[in-house]
FIZAGU-325969 format. One record per residue: residue number from 1; x, y, z of N, C-alpha, C in turn. Coordinates in steps of 0.05 Angstrom, whole numbers, plus 5000, padded with zeros to 4 digits. Example, Ala and Ser with C-alpha at 12.3 -4.5 7.8 and 13.67 -1.06 7.14 Angstrom:
! FIZAGU-325969
   i n.px n.py n.pz ca.px ca.py ca.pz c.px c.py c.pz
   1 5264 4886 5156  5246  4910  5156 5264 4934 5156
   2 5257 4955 5142  5273  4979  5143 5258 5001 5157
//
This chain:
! FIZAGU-325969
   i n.px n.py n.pz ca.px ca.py ca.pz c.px c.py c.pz
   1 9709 0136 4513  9686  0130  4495 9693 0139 4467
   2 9691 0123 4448  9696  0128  4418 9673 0147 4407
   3 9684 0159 4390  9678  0186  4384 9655 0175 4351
   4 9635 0180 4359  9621  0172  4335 9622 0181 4308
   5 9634 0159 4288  9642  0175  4259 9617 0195 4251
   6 9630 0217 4231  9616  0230  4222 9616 0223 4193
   7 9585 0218 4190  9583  0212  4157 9590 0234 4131
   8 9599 0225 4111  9611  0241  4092 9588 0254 4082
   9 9576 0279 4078  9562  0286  4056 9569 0277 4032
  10 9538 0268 4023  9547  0266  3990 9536 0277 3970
  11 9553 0288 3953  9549  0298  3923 9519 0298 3909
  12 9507 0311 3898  9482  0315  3897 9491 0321 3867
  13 9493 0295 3845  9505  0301  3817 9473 0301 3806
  14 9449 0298 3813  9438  0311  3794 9415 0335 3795
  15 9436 0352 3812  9426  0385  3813 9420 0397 3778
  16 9428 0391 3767  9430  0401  3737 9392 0391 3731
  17 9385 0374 3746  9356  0370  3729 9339 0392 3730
  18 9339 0402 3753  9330  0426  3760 9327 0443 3739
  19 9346 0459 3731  9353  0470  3708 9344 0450 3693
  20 9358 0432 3685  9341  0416  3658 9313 0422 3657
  21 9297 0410 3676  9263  0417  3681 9255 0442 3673
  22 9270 0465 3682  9256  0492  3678 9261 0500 3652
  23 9280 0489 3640  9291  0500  3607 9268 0487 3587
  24 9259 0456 3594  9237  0447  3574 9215 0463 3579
  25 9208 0472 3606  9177  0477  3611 9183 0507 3591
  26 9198 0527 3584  9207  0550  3575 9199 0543 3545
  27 9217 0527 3540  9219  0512  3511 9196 0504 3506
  28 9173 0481 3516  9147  0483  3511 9133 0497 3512
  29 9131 0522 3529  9112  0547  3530 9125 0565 3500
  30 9149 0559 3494  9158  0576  3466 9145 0556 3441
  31 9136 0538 3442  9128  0518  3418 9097 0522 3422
  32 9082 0527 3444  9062  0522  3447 9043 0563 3432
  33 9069 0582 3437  9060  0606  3425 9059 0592 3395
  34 9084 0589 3383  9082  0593  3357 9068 0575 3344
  35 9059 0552 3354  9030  0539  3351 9013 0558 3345
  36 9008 0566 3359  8979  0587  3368 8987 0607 3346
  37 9005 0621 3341  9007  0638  3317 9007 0631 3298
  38 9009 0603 3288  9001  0588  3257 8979 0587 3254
  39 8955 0589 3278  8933  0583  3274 8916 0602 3273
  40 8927 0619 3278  8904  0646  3285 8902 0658 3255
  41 8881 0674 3246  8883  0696  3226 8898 0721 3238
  42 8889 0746 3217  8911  0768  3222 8893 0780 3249
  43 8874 0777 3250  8859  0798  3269 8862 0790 3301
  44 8868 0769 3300  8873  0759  3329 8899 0756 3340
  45 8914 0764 3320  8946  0774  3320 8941 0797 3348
  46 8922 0824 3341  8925  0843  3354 8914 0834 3385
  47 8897 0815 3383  8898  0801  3408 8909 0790 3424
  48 8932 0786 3411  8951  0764  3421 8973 0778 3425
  49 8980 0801 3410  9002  0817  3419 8994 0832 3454
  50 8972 0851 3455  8953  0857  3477 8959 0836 3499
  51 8950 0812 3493  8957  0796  3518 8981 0794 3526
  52 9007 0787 3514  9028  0784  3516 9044 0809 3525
  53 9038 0829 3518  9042  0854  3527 9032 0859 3559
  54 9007 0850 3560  9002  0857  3589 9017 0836 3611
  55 9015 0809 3596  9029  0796  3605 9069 0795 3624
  56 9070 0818 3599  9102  0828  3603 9104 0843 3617
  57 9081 0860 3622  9082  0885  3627 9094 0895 3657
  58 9092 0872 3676  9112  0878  3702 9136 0871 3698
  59 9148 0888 3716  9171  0880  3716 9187 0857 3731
  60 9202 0844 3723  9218  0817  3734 9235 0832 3750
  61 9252 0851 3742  9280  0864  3760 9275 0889 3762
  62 9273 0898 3792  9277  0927  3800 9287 0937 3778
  63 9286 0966 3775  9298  0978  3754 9308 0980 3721
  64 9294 0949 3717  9291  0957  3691 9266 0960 3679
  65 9266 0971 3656  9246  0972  3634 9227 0938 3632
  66 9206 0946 3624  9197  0923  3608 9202 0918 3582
  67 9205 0893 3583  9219  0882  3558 9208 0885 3539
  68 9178 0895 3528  9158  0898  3516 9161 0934 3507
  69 9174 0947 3534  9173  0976  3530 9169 0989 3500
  70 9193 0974 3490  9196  0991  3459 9186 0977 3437
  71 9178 0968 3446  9168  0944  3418 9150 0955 3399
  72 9151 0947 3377  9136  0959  3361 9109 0936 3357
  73 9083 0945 3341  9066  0933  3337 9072 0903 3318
  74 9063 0881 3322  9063  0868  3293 9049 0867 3279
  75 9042 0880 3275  9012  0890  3250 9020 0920 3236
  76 9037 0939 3254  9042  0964  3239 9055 0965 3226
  77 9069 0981 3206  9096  0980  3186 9120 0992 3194
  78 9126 0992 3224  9150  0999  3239 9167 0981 3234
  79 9185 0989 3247  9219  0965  3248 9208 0940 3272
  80 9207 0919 3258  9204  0898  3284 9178 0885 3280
  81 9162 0894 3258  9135  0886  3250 9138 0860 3234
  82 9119 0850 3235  9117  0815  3217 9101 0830 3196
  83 9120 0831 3167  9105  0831  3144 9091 0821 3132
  84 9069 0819 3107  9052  0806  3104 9070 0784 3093
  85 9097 0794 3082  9108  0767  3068 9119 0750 3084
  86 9122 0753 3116  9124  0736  3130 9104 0724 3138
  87 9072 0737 3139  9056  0722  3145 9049 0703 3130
  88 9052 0705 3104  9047  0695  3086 9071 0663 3088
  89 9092 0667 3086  9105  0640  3102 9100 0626 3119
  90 9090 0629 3143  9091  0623  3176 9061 0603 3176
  91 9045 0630 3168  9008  0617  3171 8999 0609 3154
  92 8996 0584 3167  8975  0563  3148 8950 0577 3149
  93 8933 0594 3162  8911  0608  3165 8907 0624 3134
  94 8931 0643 3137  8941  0654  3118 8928 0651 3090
  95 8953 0620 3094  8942  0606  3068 8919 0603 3053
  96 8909 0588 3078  8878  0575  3066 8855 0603 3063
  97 8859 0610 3083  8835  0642  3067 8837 0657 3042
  98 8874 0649 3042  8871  0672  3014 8869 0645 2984
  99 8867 0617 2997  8859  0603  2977 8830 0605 2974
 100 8816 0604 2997  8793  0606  2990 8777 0630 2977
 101 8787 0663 2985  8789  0687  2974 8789 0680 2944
 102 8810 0678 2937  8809  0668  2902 8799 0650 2889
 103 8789 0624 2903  8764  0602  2889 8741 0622 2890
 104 8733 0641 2905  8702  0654  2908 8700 0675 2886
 105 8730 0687 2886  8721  0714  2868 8729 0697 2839
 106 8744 0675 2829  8741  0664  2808 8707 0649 2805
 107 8696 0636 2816  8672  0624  2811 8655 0653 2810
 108 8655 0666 2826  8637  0692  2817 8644 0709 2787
 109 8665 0710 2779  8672  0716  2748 8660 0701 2733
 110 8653 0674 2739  8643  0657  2727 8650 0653 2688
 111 8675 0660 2688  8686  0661  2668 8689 0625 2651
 112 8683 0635 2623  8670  0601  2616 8707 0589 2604
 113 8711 0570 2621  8734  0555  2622 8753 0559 2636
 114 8751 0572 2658  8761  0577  2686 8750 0559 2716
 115 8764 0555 2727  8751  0552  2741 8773 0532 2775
 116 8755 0538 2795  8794  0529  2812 8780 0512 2836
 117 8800 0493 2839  8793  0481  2874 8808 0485 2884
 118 8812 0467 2907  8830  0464  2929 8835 0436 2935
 119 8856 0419 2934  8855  0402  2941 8888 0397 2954
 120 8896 0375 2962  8917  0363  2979 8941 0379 2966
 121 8944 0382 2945  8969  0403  2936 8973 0428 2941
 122 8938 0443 2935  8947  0475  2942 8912 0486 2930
 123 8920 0507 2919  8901  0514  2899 8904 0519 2871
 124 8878 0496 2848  8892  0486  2841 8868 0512 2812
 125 8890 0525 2797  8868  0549  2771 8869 0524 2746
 126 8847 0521 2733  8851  0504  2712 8830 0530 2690
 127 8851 0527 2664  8845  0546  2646 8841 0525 2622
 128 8822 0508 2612  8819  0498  2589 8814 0515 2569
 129 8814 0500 2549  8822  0512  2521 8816 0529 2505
 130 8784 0535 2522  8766  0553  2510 8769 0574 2524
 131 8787 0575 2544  8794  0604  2563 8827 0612 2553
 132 8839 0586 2561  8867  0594  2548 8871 0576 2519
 133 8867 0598 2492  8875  0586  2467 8906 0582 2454
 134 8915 0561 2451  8939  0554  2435 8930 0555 2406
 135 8945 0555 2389  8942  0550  2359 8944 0527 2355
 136 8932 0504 2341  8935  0478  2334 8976 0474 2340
 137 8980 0459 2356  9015  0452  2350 9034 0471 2356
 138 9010 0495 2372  9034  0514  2375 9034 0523 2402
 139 9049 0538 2421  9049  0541  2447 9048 0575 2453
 140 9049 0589 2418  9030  0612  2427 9017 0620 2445
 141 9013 0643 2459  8982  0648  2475 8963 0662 2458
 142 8944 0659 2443  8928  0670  2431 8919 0699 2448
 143 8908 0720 2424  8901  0743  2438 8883 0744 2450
 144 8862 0724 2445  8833  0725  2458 8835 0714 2486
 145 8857 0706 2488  8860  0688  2515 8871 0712 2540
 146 8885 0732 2532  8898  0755  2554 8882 0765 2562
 147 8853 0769 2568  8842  0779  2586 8831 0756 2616
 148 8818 0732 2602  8825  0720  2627 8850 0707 2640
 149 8870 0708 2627  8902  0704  2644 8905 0727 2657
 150 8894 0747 2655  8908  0772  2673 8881 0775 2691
 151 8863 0767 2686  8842  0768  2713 8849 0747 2733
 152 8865 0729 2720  8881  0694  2749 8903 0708 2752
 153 8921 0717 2737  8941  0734  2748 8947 0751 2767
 154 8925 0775 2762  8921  0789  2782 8908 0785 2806
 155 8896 0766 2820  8888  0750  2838 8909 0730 2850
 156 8921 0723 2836  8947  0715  2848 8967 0730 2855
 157 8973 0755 2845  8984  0771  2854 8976 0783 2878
 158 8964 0794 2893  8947  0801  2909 8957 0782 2927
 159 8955 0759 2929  8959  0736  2949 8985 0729 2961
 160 8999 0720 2936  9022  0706  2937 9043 0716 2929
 161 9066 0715 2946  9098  0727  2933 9113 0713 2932
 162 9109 0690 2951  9129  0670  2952 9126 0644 2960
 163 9100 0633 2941  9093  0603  2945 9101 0588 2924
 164 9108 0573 2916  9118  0562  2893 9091 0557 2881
 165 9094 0566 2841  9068  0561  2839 9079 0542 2805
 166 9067 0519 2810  9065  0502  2783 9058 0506 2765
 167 9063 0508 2748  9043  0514  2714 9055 0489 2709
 168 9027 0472 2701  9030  0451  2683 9006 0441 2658
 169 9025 0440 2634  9015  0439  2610 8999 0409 2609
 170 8975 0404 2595  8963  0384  2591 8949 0392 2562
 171 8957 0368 2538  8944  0356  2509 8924 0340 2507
 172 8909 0339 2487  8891  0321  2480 8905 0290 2471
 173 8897 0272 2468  8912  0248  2456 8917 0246 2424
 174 8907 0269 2412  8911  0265  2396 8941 0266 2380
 175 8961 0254 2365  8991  0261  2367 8998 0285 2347
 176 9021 0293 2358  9038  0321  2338 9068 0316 2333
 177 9066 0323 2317  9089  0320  2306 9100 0336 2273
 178 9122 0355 2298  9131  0381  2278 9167 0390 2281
 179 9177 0394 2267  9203  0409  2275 9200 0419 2306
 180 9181 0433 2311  9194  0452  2334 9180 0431 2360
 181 9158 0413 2357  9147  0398  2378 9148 0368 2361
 182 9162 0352 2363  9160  0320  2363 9141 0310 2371
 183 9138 0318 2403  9122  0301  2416 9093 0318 2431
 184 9080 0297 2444  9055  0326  2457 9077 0324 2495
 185 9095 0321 2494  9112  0323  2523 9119 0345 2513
 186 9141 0351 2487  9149  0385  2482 9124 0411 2487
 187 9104 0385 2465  9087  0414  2467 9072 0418 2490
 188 9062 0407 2509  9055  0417  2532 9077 0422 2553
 189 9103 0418 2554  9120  0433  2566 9122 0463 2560
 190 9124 0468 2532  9122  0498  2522 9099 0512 2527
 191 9079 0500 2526  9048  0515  2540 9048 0522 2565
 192 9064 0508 2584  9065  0513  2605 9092 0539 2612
 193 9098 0537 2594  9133  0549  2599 9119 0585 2591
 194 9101 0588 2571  9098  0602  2557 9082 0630 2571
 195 9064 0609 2591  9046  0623  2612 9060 0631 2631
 196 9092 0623 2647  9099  0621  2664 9116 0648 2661
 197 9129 0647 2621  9133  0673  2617 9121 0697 2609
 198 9097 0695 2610  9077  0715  2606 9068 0731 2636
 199 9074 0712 2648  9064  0724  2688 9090 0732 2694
 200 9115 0722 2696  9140  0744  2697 9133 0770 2690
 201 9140 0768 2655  9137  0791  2636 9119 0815 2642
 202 9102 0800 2647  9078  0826  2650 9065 0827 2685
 203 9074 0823 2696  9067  0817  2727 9088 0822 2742
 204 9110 0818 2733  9133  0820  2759 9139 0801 2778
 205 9131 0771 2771  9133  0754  2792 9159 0744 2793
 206 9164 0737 2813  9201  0735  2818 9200 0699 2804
 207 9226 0704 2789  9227  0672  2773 9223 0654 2789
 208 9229 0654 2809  9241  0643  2828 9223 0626 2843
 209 9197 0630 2842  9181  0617  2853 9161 0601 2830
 210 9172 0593 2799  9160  0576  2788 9165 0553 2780
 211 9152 0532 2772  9163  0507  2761 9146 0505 2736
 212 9162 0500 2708  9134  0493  2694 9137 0467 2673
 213 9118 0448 2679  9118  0420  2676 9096 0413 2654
 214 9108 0397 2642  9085  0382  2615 9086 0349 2620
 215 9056 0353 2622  9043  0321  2627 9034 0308 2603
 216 9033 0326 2575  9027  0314  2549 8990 0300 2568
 217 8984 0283 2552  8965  0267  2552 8958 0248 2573
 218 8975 0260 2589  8970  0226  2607 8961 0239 2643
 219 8946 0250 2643  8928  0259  2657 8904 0272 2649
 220 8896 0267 2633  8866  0273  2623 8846 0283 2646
 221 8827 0304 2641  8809  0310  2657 8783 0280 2651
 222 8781 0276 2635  8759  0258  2620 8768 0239 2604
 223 8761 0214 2601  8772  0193  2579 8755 0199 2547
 224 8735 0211 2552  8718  0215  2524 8742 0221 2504
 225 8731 0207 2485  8743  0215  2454 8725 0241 2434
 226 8708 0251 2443  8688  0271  2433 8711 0297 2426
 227 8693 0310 2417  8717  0341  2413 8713 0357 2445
 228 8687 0357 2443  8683  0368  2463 8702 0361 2501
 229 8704 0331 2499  8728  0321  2517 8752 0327 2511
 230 8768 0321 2485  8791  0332  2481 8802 0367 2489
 231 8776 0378 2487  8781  0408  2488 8782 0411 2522
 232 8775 0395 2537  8775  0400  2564 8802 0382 2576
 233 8817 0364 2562  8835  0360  2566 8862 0372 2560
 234 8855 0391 2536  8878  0408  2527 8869 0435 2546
 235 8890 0434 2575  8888  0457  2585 8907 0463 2598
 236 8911 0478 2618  8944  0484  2630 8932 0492 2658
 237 8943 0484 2678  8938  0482  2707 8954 0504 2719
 238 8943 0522 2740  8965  0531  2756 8957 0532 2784
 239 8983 0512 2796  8980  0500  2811 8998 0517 2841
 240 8983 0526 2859  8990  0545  2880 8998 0524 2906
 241 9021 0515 2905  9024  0496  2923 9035 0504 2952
 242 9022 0486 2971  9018  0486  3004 9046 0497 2999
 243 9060 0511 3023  9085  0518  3030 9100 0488 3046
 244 9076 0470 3059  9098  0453  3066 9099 0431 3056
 245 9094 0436 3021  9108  0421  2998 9127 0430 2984
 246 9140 0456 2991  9156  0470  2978 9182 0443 2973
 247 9192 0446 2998  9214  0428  2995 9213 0403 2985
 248 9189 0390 2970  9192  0361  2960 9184 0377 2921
 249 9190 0397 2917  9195  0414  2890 9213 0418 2884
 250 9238 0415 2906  9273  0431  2893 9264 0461 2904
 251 9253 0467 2917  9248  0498  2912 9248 0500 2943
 252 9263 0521 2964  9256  0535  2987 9263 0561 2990
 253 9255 0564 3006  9260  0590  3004 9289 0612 3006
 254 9312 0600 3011  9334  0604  2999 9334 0608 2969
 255 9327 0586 2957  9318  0599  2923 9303 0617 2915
 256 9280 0625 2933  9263  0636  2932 9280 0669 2937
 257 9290 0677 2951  9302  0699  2963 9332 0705 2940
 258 9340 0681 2932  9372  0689  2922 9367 0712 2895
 259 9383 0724 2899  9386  0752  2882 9417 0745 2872
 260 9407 0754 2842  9429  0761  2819 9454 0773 2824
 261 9481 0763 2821  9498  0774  2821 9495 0802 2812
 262 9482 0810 2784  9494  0839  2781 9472 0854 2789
 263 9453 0845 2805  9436  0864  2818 9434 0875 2854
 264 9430 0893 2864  9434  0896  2897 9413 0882 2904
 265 9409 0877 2927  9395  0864  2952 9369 0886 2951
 266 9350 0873 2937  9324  0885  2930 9296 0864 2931
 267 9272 0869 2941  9249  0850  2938 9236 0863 2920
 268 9214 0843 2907  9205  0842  2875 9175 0859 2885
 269 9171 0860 2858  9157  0881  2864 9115 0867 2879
 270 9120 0845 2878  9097  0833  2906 9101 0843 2928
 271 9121 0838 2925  9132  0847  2961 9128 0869 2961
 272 9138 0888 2947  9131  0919  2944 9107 0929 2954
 273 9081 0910 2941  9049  0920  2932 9045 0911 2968
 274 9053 0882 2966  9043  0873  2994 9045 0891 3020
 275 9082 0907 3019  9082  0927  3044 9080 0948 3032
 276 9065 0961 3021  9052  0979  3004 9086 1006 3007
 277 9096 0996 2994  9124  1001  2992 9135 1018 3015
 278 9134 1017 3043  9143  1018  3057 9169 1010 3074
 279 9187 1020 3065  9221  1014  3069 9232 1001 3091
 280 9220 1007 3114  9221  0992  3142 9215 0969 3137
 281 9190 0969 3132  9180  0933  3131 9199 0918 3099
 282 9204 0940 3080  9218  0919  3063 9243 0907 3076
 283 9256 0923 3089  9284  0916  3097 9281 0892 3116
 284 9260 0893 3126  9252  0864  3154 9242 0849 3128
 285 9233 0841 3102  9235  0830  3091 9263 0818 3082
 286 9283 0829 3075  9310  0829  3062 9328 0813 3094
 287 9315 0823 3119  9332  0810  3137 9317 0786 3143
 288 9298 0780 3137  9285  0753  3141 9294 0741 3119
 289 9298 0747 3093  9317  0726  3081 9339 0711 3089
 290 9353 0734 3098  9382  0736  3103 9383 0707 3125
 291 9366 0720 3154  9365  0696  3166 9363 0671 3162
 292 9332 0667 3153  9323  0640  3137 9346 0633 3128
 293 9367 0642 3106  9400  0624  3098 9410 0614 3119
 294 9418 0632 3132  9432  0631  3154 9422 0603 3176
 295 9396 0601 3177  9383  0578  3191 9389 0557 3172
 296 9377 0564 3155  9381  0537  3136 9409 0518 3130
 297 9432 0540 3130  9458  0531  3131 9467 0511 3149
 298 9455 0530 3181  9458  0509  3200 9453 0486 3206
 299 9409 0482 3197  9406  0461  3201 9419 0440 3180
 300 9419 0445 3157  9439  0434  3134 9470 0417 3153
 301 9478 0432 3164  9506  0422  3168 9503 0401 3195
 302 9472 0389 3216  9475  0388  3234 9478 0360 3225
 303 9478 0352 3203  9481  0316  3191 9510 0318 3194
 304 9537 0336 3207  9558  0336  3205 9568 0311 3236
 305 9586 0296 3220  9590  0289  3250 9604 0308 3271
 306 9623 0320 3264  9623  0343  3287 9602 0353 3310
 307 9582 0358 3290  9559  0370  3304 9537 0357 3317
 308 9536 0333 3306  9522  0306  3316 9540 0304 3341
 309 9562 0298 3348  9575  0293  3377 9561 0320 3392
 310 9561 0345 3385  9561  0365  3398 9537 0374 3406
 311 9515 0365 3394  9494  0362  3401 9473 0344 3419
 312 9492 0318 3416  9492  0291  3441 9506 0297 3467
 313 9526 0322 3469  9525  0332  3491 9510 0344 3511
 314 9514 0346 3536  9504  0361  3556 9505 0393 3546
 315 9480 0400 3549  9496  0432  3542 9513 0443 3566
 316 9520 0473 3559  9542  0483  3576 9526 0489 3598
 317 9504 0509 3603  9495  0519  3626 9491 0496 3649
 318 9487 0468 3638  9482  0450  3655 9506 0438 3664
 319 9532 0440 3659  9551  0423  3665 9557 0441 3697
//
């Protein structure tokens, strides 16, 4: 009697999904936190650390520690804490409170020719003419004008260390023309330039996060020809823009962070006020730069074809 063949086992080539499956569900539970941390304010941070903590808090492997063991708070000023100047990057929450913080305490100053919104760009300080004075043709800041620039100043300071913020100059239609301004494009470029060096100078804001732009005449608040309209068109904007417009400015945060050849690896003095100069948290400032390059480099180079093949690969753990 013939001996009944024995069938071959076969190859089971797609054991790897397995693994594939469990790495996305990982990967979406990691997208689905840092969701949740863009959205929260600061106070529910400490909630969220608490959960995660208890969450960690058994252990996976006999004999070790929890992974959580040593961790420090993210809210305290230990090593390993999210600084405000990181919060200040990350949360959109962030953002918008401390935009709205500074529209409330500007409308409560109720200072006459001040005054700020919020709209699709950022938050937006408009200082007309009767708050911030130029000299007829000139891009001067008049003296009467430095007490309310340092009341918007200092309110922006308080907030922001590293949002890119616009100063842009705006003229009346009426034309100029002088040796040092030809056009009203010079002269509201210099109006703008002038404020931009006045909040350096006397504030400490890192260069690094300004742009300053002249629109001359051709954004008018009002079409009136009155004096009273021209004077509301000759004003200078400063414009606190969303973080995820940064990059359609020329400006990210690599520029934002780069430091001077002849100076050491130091944060400006926002950063200072913000971690109320506490050395731990500055240095997790200085290494969050560092990284951010370091990320940025990478994703920068992934348009490489090298990296394009290597990325259309299988990864390794799955082969």
């Amino acid at each position: 009697m013939a001996r009944r063949k024995k069938h071959e086992d076969h190859e089971n080539l797609e054991r790897w999904l397995v693994s594939y499956a469990d790495f996305m569900t990982l990967l979406f539970a990691t997208f689905v936190v840092l969701y949740a941390l863009s959205q929260i304010d600061v106070s529910d941070f400490a909630k969220l650390e608490e959960a995660l903590k208890k969450a960690f808090q058994s252990n996976m492997f006999d004999g070790q520690e929890s992974i959580l063991d040593n961790s420090n708070s993210i809210l305290d000023g230990t090593s390993g804490a999210t600084s405000p100047i990181m919060l200040e990057y990350i949360s959109p929450r962030y953002e918008a409170d401390s935009y709205a913080e500074i529209k409330k305490s500007i409308d409560e100053m109720d200072l006459d020719g001040i005054n700020a919104e919020i709209d699709e760009r950022g938050l937006v300080i408009r200082l007309e003419d009767n708050a911030l004075t130029f000299k007829s043709g000139s891009a001067q800041i008049s003296s009467d004008s430095i007490v309310p620039l340092n009341a918007v100043a200092k309110l922006i300071k308080e907030k922001f260390a590293i949002h890119i913020i616009r100063v842009e100059g705006h003229t009346d239609s009426d034309p100029v023309s002088n040796p040092v301004f030809p056009s009203n494009w010079e002269l509201s470029s210099a109006r703008a330039s002038s404020v931009v060096r006045y909040l350096i100078n006397n504030y400490e804001f890192n260069p690094a996060i300004f742009i300053a732009a002249g629109y001359a005449d051709t954004v008018p608040v009002t079409k009136g020809t009155s004096q009273k309209d021209k004077q509301k068109n000759r004003r200078v904007e400063i414009v606190i823009l969303k973080n995820k417009l940064r990059n359609t400015n020329s400006k990210n945060m690599s520029t934002l962070s780069s430091i001077s050849s002849n100076k050491k690896t130091s944060v400006s003095q926002a950063v200072k006020n913000l971690t109320g100069n506490d050395e731990k948290l500055m240095k997790n400032v200085i290494d969050f730069r560092q990284t951010y390059e370091k990320e940025t480099n990478r994703i920068d180079n992934m348009g490489d074809t090298t990296n394009t093949r290597r990325m259309q690969q299988k990864p390794d753990f799955l082969e």
